[in-house]
MDAnalysis code that builds the backbone (N, CA, C; Angstrom):
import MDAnalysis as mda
import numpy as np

u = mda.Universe.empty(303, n_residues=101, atom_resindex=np.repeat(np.arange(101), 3), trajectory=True)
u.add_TopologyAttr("name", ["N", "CA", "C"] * 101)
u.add_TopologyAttr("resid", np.arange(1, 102))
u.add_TopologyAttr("resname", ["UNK", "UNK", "UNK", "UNK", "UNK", "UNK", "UNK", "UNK", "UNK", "UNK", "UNK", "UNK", "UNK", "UNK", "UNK", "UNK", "UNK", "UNK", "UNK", "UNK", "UNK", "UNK", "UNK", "UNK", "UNK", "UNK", "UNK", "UNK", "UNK", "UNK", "UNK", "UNK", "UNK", "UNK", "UNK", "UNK", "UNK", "UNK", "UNK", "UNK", "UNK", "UNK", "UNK", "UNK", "UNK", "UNK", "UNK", "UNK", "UNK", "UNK", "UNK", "UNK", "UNK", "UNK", "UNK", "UNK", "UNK", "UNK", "UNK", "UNK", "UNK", "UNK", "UNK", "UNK", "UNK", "UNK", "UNK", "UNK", "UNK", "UNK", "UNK", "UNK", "UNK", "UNK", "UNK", "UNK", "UNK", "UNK", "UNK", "UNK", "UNK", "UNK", "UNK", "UNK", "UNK", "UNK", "UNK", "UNK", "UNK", "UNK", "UNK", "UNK", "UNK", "UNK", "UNK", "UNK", "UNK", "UNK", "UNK", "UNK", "UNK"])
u.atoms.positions = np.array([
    [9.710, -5.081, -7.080],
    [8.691, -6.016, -6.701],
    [7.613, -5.258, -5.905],
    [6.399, -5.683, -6.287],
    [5.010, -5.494, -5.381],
    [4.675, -5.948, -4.364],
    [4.486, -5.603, -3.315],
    [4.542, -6.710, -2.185],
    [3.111, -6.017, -1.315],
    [1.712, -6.646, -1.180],
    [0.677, -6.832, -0.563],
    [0.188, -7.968, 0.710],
    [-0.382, -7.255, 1.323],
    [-0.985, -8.801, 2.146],
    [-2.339, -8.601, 1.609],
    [-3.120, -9.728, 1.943],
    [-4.401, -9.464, 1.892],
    [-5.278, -8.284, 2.455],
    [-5.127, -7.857, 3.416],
    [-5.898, -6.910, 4.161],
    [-5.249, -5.634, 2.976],
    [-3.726, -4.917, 2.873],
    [-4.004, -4.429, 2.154],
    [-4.199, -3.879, 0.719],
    [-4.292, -5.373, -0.045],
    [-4.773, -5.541, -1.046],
    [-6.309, -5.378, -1.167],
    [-6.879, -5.825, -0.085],
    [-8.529, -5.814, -0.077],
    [-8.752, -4.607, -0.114],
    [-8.006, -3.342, 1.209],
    [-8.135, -2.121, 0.912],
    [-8.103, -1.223, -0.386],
    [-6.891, -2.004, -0.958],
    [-6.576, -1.105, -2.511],
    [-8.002, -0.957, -3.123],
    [-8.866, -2.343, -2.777],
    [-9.600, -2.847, -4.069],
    [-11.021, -2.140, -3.495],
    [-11.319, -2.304, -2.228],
    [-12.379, -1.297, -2.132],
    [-12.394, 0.192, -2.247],
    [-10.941, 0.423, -1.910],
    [-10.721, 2.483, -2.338],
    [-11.468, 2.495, -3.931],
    [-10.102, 1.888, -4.906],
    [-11.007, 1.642, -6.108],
    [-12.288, 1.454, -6.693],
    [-12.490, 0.959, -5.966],
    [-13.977, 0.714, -6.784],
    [-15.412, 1.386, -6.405],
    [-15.088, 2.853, -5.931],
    [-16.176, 3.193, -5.185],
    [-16.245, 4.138, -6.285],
    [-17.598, 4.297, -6.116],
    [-18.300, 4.922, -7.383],
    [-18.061, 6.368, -7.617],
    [-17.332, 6.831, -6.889],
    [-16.310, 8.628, -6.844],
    [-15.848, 8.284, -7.950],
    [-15.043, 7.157, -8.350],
    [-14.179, 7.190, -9.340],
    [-14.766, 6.862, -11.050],
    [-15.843, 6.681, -10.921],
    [-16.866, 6.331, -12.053],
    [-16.840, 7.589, -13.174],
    [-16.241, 8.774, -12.843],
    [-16.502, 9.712, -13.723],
    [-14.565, 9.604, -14.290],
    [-13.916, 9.101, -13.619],
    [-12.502, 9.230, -13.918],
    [-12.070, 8.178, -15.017],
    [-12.643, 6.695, -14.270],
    [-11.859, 6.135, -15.397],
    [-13.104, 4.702, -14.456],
    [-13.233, 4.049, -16.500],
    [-14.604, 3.125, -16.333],
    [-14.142, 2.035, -14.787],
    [-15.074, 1.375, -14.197],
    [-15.186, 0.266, -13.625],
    [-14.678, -0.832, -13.743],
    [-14.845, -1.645, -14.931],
    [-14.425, -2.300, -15.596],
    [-12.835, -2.798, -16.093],
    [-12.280, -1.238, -16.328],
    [-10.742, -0.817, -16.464],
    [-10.290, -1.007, -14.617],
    [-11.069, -0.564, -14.031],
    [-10.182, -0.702, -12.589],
    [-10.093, -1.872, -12.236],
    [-11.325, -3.129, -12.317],
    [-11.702, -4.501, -11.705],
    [-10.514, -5.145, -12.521],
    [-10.131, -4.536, -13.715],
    [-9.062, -5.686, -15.050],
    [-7.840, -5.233, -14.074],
    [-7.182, -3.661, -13.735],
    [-6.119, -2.947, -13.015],
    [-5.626, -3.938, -11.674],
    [-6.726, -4.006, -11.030],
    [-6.765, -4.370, -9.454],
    [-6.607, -6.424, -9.907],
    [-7.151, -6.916, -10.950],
    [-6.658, -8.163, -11.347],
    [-4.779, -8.546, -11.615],
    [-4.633, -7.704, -12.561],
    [-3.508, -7.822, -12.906],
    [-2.800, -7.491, -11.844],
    [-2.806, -6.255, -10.838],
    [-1.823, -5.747, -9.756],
    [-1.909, -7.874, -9.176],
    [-2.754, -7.921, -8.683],
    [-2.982, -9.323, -7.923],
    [-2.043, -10.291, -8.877],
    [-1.998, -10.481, -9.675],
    [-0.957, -11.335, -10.837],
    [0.278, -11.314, -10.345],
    [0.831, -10.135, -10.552],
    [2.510, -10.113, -10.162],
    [2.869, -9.539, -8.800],
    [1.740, -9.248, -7.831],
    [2.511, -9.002, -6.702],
    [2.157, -9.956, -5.571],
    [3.206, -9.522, -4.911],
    [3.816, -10.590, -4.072],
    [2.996, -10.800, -2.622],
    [2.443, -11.866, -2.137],
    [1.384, -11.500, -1.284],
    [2.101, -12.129, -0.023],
    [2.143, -11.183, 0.962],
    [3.057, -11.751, 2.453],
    [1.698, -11.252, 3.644],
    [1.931, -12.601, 4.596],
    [1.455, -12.743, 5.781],
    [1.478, -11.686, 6.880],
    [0.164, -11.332, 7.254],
    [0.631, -10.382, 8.175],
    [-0.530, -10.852, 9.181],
    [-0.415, -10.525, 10.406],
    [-1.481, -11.176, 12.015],
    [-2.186, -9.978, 12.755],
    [-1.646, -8.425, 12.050],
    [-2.409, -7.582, 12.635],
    [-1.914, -6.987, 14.172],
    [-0.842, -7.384, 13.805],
    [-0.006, -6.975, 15.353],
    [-0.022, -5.043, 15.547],
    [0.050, -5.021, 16.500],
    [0.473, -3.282, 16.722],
    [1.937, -2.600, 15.791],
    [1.990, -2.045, 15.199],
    [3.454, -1.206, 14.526],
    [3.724, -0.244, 15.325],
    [2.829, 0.469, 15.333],
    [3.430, 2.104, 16.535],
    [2.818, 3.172, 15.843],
    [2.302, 3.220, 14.682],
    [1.730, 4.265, 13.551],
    [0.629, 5.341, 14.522],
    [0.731, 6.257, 14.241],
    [-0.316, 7.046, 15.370],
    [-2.211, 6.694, 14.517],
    [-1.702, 6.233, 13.475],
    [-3.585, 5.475, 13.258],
    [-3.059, 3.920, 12.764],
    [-3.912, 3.909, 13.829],
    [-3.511, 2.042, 13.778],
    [-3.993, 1.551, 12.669],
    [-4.965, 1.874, 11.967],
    [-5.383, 1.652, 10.060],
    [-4.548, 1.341, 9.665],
    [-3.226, 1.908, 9.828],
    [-2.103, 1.922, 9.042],
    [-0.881, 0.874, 9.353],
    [-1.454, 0.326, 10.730],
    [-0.289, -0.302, 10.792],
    [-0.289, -1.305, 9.879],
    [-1.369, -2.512, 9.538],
    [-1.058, -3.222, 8.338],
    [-0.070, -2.588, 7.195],
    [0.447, -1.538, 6.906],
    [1.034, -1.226, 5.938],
    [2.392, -1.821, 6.120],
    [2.753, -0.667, 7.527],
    [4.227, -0.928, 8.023],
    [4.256, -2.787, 8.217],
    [3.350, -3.372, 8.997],
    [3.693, -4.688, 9.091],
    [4.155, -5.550, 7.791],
    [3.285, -5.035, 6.469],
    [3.851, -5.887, 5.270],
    [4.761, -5.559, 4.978],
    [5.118, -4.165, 5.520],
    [6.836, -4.188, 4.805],
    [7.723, -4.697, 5.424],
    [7.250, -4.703, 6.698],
    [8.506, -5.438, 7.624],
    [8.200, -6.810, 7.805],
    [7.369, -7.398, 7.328],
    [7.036, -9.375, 6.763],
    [7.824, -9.007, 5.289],
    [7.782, -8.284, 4.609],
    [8.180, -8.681, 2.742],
    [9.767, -7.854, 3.021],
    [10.185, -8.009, 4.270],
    [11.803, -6.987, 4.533],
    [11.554, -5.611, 2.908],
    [10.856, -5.167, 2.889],
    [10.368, -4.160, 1.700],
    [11.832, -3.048, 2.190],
    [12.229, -2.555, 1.435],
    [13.073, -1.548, 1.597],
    [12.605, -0.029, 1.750],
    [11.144, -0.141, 1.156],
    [10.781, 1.063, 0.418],
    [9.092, 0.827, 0.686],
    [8.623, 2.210, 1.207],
    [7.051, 2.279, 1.563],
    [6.516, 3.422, 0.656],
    [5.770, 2.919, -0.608],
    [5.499, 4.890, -1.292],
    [4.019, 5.068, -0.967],
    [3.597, 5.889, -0.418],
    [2.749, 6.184, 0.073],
    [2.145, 8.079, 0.307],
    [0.963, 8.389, 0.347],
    [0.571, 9.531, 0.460],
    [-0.165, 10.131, 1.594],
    [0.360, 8.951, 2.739],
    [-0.343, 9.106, 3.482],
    [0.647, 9.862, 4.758],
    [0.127, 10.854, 5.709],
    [0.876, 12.041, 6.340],
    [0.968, 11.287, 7.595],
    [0.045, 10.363, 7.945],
    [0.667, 9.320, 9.198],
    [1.745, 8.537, 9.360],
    [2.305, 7.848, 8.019],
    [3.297, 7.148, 7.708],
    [4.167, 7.712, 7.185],
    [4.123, 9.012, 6.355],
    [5.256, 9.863, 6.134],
    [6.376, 10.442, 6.837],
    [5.187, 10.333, 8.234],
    [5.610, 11.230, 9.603],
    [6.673, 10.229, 10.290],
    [6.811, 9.194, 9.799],
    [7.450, 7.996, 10.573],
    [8.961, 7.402, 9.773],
    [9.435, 8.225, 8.428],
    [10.350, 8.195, 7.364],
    [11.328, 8.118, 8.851],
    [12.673, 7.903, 8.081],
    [12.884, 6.419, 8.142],
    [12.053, 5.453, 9.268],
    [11.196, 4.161, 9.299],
    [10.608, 3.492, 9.878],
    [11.438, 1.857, 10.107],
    [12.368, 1.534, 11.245],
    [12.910, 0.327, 11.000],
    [13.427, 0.036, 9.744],
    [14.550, 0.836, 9.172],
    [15.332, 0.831, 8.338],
    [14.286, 0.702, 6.852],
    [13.416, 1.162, 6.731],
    [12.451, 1.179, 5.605],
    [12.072, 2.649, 5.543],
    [12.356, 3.047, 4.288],
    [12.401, 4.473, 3.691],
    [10.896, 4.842, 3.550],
    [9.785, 5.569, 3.720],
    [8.731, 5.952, 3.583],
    [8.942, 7.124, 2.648],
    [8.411, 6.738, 1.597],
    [8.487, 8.192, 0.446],
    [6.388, 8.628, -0.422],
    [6.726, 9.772, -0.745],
    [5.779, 10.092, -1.468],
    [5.858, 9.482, -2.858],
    [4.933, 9.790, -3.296],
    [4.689, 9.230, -4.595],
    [5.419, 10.278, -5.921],
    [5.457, 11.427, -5.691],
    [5.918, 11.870, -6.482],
    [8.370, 11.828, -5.974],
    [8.297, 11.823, -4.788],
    [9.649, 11.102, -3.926],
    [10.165, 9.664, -5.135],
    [8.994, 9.169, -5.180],
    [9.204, 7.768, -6.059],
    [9.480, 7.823, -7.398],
    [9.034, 8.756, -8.170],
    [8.998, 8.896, -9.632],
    [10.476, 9.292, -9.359],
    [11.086, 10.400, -8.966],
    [12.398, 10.458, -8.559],
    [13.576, 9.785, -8.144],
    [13.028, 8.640, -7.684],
    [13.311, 7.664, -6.930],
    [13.789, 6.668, -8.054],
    [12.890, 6.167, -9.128],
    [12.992, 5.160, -9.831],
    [13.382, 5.991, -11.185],
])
Protein backbone atom coordinates (compact mmCIF):
# COMPACT_ATOMS: atom_id res chain seq x y z
CA UNK A 1 0.00 0.00 0.00
CA UNK A 2 0.76 3.79 -0.79
CA UNK A 3 0.26 5.86 1.93
CA UNK A 4 0.45 10.02 1.42
CA UNK A 5 -0.90 12.96 3.28
CA UNK A 6 -1.64 15.88 1.51
CA UNK A 7 1.33 18.03 2.21
CA UNK A 8 3.34 15.17 0.97
CA UNK A 9 1.56 14.40 -1.92
CA UNK A 10 1.47 18.16 -2.89
CA UNK A 11 5.29 17.94 -2.56
CA UNK A 12 5.56 14.83 -4.90
CA UNK A 13 3.50 16.88 -7.38
CA UNK A 14 5.40 20.08 -7.40
CA UNK A 15 9.06 18.17 -7.48
CA UNK A 16 7.43 16.68 -10.66
CA UNK A 17 6.35 19.03 -12.52
CA UNK A 18 9.09 21.47 -12.72
CA UNK A 19 10.29 22.09 -15.96
CA UNK A 20 14.04 20.25 -15.23
CA UNK A 21 12.12 17.34 -16.03
CA UNK A 22 10.67 18.45 -19.49
CA UNK A 23 13.62 17.00 -21.38
CA UNK A 24 13.14 13.47 -19.48
CA UNK A 25 9.81 12.50 -19.83
CA UNK A 26 6.64 14.73 -21.40
CA UNK A 27 4.43 16.83 -18.84
CA UNK A 28 1.50 15.47 -19.64
CA UNK A 29 2.80 11.70 -18.85
CA UNK A 30 3.75 13.07 -15.31
CA UNK A 31 0.22 15.19 -14.58
CA UNK A 32 -1.64 11.39 -15.89
CA UNK A 33 1.50 9.54 -13.24
CA UNK A 34 0.87 11.96 -10.26
CA UNK A 35 -3.24 11.33 -11.09
CA UNK A 36 -3.21 7.80 -10.93
CA UNK A 37 -0.49 7.65 -7.82
CA UNK A 38 -3.60 9.90 -6.15
CA UNK A 39 -6.17 6.93 -7.24
CA UNK A 40 -4.80 4.11 -5.20
CA UNK A 41 -2.97 5.67 -2.47
CA UNK A 42 -3.94 5.96 0.71
CA UNK A 43 -4.26 9.51 2.06
CA UNK A 44 -3.68 9.88 6.10
CA UNK A 45 -3.95 12.98 8.33
CA UNK A 46 -1.13 14.62 9.50
CA UNK A 47 -1.10 18.39 11.88
CA UNK A 48 2.53 19.14 11.26
CA UNK A 49 3.73 18.30 14.63
CA UNK A 50 7.64 18.18 15.32
CA UNK A 51 9.22 14.32 14.52
CA UNK A 52 12.88 14.99 15.58
CA UNK A 53 14.34 14.82 11.80
CA UNK A 54 17.43 17.20 11.80
CA UNK A 55 15.41 19.18 8.70
CA UNK A 56 12.17 19.71 9.84
CA UNK A 57 10.97 19.58 5.84
CA UNK A 58 11.04 16.21 6.53
CA UNK A 59 9.27 15.69 9.34
CA UNK A 60 5.88 15.46 7.44
CA UNK A 61 7.33 12.29 6.05
CA UNK A 62 8.10 10.49 9.33
CA UNK A 63 4.65 11.84 10.70
CA UNK A 64 2.66 9.97 7.76
CA UNK A 65 4.25 6.98 8.51
CA UNK A 66 3.65 7.01 11.96
CA UNK A 67 -0.40 8.26 11.26
CA UNK A 68 -0.57 5.26 8.28
CA UNK A 69 1.50 2.80 11.26
CA UNK A 70 3.64 2.41 7.60
CA UNK A 71 6.19 -0.25 8.35
CA UNK A 72 8.46 0.92 5.72
CA UNK A 73 9.86 4.60 4.62
CA UNK A 74 11.79 4.31 0.93
CA UNK A 75 13.32 7.24 0.49
CA UNK A 76 16.65 8.99 -0.90
CA UNK A 77 16.88 11.29 1.30
CA UNK A 78 20.37 11.32 3.76
CA UNK A 79 18.33 13.14 6.61
CA UNK A 80 15.91 10.35 7.06
CA UNK A 81 18.24 7.62 6.16
CA UNK A 82 20.32 8.85 9.02
CA UNK A 83 17.39 8.03 11.37
CA UNK A 84 16.92 3.94 10.03
CA UNK A 85 15.38 2.29 12.28
CA UNK A 86 12.87 5.39 13.20
CA UNK A 87 10.04 4.24 15.89
CA UNK A 88 9.98 0.80 14.72
CA UNK A 89 9.71 1.96 10.92
CA UNK A 90 12.51 0.75 8.64
CA UNK A 91 13.90 3.75 6.46
CA UNK A 92 15.41 2.23 3.24
CA UNK A 93 16.83 3.48 -0.08
CA UNK A 94 15.30 3.00 -3.11
CA UNK A 95 17.49 0.76 -4.61
CA UNK A 96 17.32 -1.18 -0.46
CA UNK A 97 13.60 -1.49 -1.85
CA UNK A 98 13.93 -3.15 -5.20
CA UNK A 99 15.72 -5.74 -2.91
CA UNK A 100 13.35 -5.48 -0.55
CA UNK A 101 10.28 -6.35 -2.69
Amino acid sequence: MLVFSEPTMNELATRMLKSKFDRYVDRSLRVKFLAELDAIAEIVGITGAPMGCRDRDDDMILETALNAEAPLIVTGDADLLSMNPWRDIRIISPAEAIEFF
